[in-house]
C-alpha positions in Angstrom: -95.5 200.1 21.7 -93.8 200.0 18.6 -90.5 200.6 17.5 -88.9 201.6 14.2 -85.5 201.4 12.3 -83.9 202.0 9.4 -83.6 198.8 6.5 -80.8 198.5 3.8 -81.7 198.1 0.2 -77.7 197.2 -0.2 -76.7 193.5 -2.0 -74.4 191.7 0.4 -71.2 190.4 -1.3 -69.6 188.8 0.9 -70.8 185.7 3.8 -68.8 185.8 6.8 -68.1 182.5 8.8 -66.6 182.9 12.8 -67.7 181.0 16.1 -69.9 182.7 18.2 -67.3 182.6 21.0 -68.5 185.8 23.0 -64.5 186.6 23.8 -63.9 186.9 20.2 -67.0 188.7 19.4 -66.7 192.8 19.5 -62.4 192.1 17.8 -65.0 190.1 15.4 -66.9 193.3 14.2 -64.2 195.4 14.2 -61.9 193.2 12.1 -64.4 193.4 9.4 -65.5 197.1 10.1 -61.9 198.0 10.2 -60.0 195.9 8.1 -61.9 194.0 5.6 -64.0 197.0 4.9 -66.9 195.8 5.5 -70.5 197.7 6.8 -73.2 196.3 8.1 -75.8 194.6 4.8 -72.7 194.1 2.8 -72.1 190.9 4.9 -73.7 188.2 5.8 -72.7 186.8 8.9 -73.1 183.3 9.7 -72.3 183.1 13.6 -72.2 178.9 14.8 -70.2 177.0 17.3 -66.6 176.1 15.9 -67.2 179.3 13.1 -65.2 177.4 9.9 -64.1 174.2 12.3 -66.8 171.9 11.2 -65.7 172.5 7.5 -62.4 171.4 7.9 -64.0 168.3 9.7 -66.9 167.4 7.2 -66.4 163.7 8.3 -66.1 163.2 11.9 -68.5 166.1 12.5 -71.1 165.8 10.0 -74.1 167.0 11.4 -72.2 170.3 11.9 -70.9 170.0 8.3 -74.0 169.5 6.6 -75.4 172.8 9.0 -72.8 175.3 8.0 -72.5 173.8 4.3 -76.5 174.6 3.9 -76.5 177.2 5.5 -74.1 178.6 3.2 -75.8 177.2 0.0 -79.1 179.5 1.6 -77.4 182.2 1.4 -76.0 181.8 -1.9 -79.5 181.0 -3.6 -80.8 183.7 -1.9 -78.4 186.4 -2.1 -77.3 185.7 -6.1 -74.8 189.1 -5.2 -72.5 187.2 -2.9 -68.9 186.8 -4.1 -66.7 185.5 -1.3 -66.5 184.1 1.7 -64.4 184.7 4.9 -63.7 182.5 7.5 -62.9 183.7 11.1 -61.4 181.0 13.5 -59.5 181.8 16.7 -57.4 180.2 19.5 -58.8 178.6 22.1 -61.7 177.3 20.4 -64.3 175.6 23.0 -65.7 173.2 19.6 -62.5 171.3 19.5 -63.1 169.8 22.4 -66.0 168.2 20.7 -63.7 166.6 17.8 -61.8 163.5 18.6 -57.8 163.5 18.4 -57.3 167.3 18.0 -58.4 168.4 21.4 -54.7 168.8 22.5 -53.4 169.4 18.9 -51.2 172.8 19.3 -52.8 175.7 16.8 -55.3 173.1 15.7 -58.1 176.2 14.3 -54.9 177.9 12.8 -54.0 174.6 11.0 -57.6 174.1 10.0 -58.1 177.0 8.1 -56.5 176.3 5.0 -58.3 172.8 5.0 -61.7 174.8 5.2 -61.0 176.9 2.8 -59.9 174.4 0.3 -63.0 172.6 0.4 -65.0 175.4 -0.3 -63.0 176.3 -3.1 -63.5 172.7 -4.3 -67.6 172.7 -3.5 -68.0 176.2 -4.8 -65.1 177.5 -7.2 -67.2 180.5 -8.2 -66.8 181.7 -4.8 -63.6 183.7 -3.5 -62.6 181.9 0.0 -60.2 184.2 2.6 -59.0 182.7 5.4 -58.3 184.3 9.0 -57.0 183.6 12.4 -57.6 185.4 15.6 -55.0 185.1 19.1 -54.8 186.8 22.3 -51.8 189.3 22.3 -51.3 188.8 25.7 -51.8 186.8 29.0 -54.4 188.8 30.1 -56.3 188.4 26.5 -57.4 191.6 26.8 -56.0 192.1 23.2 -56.6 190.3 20.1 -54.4 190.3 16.5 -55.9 188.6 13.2 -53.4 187.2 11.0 -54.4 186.4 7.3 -53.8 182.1 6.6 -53.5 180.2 2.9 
């Protein structure tokens, strides 16, 4: 059995950086659908634990560091049409658990984001960096609004 579907011959511009936190996942895609404009090959996403966490924390988490970092520099090399990046972090984010002293840090992902994106811009200035942050709207967290940070 065989199966058969349809390729894209488009040039993704654009890298796209969130945690892989299934909660956050469809609000995710539709964000970028919706709002950033985005269709599928025009983006590469890059789905990891933490999403842009680990870049704001190059020194105490390394290993993850280094990870996103090449994965990044891949995608870049491979993809020579790829002109920003945008990072995707959200509340409640399981991966700070993993990072000592910010654990019970109150909007620790939201403050993180502008320290992600200001390394990148230092490591790679040719690249555009945008920055976002995703929250429950309510108790139930049936909801979710994105907010635009640094």
């Amino acid at each position: 059995m065989r199966f058969r579907y349809k390729a894209t011959n488009k040039k993704p511009t654009t890298l796209k950086i969130c945690c892989s936190d299934p909660r956050f996942r469809i609000a995710f895609c539709q964000f970028v659908r919706d709002e950033l404009m985005l269709r599928q090959g025009e983006f590469v996403p890059i789905n990891v634990a933490g999403g842009p966490a680990s870049l704001a924390h190059q020194k105490t988490k390394k290993a993850d560091f280094n990870f996103v970092f090449n994965q990044i520099i891949f995608f870049l090399k491979h993809f020579g049409s790829i002109e920003k990046i945008i990072l995707i972090s959200h509340e409640d984010c399981g991966f700070y658990r993993t990072i000592k002293n910010h654990q019970d840090e109150e909007d620790k992902e939201k403050k993180d984001l502008p320290r992600a994106k200001n390394i990148l811009n230092l490591l790679l200035p040719h690249i555009a960096v945008e920055a976002y942050y995703a929250s429950f709207a309510d108790a139930r967290q049936e909801e979710i609004i994105f907010e635009k940070v640094g």
